[in-house]
C-alpha positions as CSV (number, residue, x, y, z in Angstrom):
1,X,293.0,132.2,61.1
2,X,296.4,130.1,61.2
3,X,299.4,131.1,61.7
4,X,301.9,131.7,59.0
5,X,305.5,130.1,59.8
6,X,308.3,130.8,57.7
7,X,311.2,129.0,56.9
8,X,314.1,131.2,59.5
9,X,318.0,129.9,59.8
10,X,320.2,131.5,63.0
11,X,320.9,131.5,66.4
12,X,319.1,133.0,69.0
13,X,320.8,133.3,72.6
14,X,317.8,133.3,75.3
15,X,318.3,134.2,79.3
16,X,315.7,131.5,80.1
17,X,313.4,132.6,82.7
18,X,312.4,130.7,85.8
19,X,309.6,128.2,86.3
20,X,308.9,127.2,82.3
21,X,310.4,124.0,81.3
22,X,313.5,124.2,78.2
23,X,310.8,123.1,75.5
24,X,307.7,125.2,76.7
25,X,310.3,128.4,76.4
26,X,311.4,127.0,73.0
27,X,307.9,126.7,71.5
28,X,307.2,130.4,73.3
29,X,310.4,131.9,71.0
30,X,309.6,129.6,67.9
31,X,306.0,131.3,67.7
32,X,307.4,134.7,68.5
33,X,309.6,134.4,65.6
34,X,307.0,132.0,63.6
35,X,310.0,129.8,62.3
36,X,309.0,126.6,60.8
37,X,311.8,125.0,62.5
38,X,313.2,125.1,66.0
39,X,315.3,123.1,68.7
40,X,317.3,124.0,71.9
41,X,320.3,122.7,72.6
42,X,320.5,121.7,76.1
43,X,317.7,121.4,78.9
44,X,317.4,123.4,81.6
45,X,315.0,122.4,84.4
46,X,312.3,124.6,85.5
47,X,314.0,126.0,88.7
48,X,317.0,126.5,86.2
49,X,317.5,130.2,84.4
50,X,320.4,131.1,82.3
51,X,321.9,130.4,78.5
52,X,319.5,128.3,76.1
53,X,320.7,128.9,72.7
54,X,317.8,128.1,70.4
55,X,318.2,126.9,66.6
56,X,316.6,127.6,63.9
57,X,316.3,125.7,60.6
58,X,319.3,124.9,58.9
59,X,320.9,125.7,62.3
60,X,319.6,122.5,63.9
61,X,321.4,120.2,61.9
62,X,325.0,121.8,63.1
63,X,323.5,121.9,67.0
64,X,325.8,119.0,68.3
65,X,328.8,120.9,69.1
66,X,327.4,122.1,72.1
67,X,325.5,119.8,73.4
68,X,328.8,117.9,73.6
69,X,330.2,121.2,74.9
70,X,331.5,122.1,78.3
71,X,329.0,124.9,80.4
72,X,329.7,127.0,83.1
73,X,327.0,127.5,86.1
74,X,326.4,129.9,89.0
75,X,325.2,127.5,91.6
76,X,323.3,128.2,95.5
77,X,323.8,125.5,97.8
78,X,322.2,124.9,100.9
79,X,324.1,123.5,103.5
80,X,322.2,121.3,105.9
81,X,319.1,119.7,104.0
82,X,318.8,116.3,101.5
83,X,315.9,116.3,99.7
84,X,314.3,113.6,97.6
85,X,315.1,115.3,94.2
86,X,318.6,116.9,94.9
87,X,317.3,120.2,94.5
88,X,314.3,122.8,95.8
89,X,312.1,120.5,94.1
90,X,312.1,117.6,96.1
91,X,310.5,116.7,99.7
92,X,313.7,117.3,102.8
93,X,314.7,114.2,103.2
94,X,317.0,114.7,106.6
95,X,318.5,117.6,108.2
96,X,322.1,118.2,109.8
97,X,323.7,120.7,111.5
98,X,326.0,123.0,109.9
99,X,329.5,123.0,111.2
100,X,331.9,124.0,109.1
101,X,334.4,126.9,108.0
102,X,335.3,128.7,104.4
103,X,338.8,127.0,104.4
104,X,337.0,123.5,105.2
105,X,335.0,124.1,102.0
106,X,337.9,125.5,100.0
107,X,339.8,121.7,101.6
108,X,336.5,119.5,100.1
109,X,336.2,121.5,97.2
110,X,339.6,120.5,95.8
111,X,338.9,117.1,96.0
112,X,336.2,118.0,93.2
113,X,338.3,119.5,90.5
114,X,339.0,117.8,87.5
115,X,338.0,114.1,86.7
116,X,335.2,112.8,89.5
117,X,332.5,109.9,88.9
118,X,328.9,111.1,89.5
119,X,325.8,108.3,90.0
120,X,323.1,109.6,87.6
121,X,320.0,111.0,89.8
122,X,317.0,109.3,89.3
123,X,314.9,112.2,88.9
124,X,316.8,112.9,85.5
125,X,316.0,112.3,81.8
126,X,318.8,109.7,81.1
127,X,317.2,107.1,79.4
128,X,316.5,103.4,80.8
129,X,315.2,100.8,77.9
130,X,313.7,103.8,76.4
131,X,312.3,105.9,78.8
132,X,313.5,108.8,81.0
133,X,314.4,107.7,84.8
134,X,312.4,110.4,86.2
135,X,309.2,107.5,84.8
136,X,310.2,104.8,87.2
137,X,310.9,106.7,90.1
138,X,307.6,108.2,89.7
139,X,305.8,104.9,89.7
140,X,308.0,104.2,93.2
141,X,310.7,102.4,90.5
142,X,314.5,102.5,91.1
143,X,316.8,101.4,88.5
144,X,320.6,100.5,89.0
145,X,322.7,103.0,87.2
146,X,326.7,103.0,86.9
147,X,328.8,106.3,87.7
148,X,329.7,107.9,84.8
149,X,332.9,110.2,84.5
150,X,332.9,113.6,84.0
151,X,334.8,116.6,84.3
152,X,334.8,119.3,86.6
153,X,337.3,121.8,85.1
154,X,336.7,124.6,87.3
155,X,335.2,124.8,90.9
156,X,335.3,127.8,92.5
157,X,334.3,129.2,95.8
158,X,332.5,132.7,95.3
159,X,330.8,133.3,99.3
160,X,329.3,131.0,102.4
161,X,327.2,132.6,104.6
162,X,325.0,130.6,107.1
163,X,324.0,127.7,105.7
164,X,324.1,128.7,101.8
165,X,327.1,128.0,99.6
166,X,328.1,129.9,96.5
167,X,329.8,128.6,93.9
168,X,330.7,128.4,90.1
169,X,330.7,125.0,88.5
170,X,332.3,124.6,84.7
171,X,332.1,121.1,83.5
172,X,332.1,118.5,80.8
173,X,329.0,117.1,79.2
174,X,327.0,114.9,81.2
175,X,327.4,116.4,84.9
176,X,324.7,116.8,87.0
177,X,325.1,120.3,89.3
178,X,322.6,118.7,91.9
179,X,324.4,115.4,92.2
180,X,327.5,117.4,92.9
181,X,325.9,119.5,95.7
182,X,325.0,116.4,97.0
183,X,328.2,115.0,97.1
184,X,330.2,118.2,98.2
185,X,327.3,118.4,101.0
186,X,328.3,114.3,102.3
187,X,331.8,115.1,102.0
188,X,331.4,118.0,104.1
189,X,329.2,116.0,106.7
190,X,326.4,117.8,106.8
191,X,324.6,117.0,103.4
192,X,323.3,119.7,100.6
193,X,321.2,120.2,97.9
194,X,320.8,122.8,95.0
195,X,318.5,125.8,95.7
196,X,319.6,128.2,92.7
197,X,321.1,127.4,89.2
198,X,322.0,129.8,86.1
199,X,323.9,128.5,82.8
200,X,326.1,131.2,82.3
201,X,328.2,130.0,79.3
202,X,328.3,126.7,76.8
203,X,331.5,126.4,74.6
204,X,332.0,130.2,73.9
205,X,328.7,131.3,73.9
206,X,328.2,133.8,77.4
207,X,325.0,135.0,79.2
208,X,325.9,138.8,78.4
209,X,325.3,138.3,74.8
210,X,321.5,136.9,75.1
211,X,318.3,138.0,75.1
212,X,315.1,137.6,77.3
213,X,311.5,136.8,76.8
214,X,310.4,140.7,77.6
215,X,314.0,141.8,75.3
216,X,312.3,140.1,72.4
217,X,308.4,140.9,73.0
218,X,309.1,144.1,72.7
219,X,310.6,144.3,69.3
220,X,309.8,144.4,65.6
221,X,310.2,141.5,63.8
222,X,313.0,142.8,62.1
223,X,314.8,144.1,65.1
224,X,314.3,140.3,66.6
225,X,315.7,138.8,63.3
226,X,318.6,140.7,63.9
227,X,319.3,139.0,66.8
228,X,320.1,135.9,65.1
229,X,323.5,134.7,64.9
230,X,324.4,133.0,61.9
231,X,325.3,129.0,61.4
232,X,328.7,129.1,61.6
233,X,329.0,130.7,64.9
234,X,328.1,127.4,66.4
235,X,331.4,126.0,65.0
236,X,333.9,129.0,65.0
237,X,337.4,127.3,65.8
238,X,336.7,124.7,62.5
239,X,339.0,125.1,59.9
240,X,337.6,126.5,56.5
241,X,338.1,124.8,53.1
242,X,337.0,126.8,50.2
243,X,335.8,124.7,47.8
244,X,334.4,125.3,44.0
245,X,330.9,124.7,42.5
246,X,331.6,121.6,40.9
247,X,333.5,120.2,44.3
248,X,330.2,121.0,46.1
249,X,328.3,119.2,43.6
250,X,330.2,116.3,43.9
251,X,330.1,116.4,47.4
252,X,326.3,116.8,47.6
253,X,326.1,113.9,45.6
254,X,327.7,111.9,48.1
255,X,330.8,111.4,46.6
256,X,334.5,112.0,48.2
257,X,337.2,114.4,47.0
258,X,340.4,113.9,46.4
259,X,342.5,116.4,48.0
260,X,345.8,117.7,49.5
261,X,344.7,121.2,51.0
262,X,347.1,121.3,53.8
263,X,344.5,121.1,56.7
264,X,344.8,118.7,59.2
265,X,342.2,115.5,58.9
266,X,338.9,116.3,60.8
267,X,336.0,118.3,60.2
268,X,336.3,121.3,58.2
269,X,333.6,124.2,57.6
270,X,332.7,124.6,53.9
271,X,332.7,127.3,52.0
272,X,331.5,127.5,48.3
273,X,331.0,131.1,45.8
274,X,328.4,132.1,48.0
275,X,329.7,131.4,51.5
276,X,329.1,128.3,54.1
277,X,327.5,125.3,52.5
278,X,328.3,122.6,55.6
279,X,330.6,120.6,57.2
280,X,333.3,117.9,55.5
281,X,335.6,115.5,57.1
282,X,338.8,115.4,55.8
283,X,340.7,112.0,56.5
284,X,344.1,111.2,54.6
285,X,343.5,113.5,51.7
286,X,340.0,112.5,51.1
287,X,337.1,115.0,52.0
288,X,333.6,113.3,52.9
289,X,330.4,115.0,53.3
290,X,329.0,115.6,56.8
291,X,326.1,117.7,56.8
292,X,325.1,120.0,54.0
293,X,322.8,122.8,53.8
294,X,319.6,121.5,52.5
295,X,319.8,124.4,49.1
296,X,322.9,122.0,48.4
297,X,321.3,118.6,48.9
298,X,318.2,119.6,46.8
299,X,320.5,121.7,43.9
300,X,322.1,118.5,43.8
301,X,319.2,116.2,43.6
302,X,317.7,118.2,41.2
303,X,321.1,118.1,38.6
304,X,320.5,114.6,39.5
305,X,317.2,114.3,38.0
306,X,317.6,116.2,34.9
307,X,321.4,113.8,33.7
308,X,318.8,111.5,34.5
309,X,315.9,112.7,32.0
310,X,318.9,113.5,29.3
311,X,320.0,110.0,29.7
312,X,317.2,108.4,28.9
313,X,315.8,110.8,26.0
């Protein structure tokens, strides 16, 4: 018999687990749930646990914000190794001995915080004329790629012992953890890759508050719907702009609003009667639509259709 999926909007906060890939752990929680509808926001590789927030419905369309959003990681380095990946993953490339002391680390480390340029690993899925890089290297390929900025905003030093490095990385969109412990391992002179790596925060969303695979299979259905965060906590330092029916029918329509609401121009969270309805931006007194709930979009389409019919009676 088939399954039955149901239409399901929220949040869901998962501690993804080790060895399944970002999208074989989303499909896992999107059956669990039977939603009609799911995304992630963010990949994690395989070898990679921590924070995957998973979207449902309505909730994908508002999922941006973090993927542009900075994320915070617990990261293992070893000290010693280069493999051909970066990471566990990959064959050990060439080996060096380990010389080096906690202040030298603290001393290289520095030299890491805030604005650094990272060359995009080839064993990544950054696209080149269409396909991920991790396709041509496979096939023996390498493609020239620029260094990108990014953003380390915080680098810190939590233990060294032997040969393995502790440390938290949190950083801008776009960085790659295992190009940096390359890059801290050739500063240091001894080379490095990344044996261990948990997601422990992205934009305000933290580890603590989320769920695992064995949390959720052992509960009710209604006890994992209540787990679900609602839309608007993907976006909650956006201004709110209560609006009226007929200023959300408007809107849904596609047309722009007049108005002189006092907020500053930008995006805005909407809120009709009943609650959030989407996102507006607001530039120079005039509010556009962004993204709407899709109830809005069809209510609207469907007043649409009937002045329509009137019209032509």
């Amino acid at each position: 018999m088939a399954r039955s999926y149901r239409q399901l909007d929220g949040v869901l906060l998962l501690d993804k687990p080790l060895e399944l890939s970002s999208n074989t752990t989303l499909q896992i929680v999107r059956r669990m749930f039977q939603a009609e509808k799911a995304g992630h926001t963010g990949t994690l590789d395989p070898l990679a646990t921590g924070l995957l927030p998973i979207c449902f419905g309505e909730a994908t369309k508002f999922s941006n914000a973090l993927l542009d959003a900075d994320k915070t990681y617990h990261s293992l380095l070893r000290l010693g190794q280069t493999t051909s990946t970066g990471d566990a993953e990959g064959e050990v490339t060439a080996e060096y001995p380990v010389d080096v002391e906690f202040s030298g680390i603290e001393t290289v480390l520095k030299r890491f915080r805030g604005e650094i340029w990272q060359l995009p690993p080839m064993h990544s899925a950054l696209k080149h004329q269409g396909k991920p890089l991790y396709e041509y290297i496979r096939r023996g390929e390498t493609i020239d790629r620029e260094s990108r900025s990014v953003m380390i905003h915080e680098l810190q030093l939590n233990s060294f012992s032997g040969n393995e490095l502790d440390i938290t990385v949190r950083c801008s969109k776009g960085t790659y953890i295992r190009t940096l412990a390359e890059d801290i391992g050739a500063t240091l002179g001894c080379g490095a890759h990344l044996i261990g790596l948990r997601r422990t925060a992205i934009a305000h969303f933290d580890l603590k508050e989320a769920y695992t695979l064995q949390n959720l299979e052992a509960m009710s259905e209604a006890e994992r719907d209540a787990c679900l965060l609602p839309l608007e906590s993907l976006m909650p330092d956006m201004p709110v702009l209560q609006l009226d029916e007929v200023q959300i029918k408007r809107l849904a329509q596609g047309q722009r609003l007049a108005l002189d609401c006092g907020l500053p121009d930008g995006k805005l969270r909407l809120h009709g009667p009943l609650g959030f309805v989407g996102i507006g931006v607001l530039q120079g007194r005039r509010l556009a639509p962004a993204r709407l709930l899709s109830v809005v979009a069809k209510h609207a389409a469907a007043i649409v259709s009937s002045q329509n019919q009137e019209a032509g009676k």
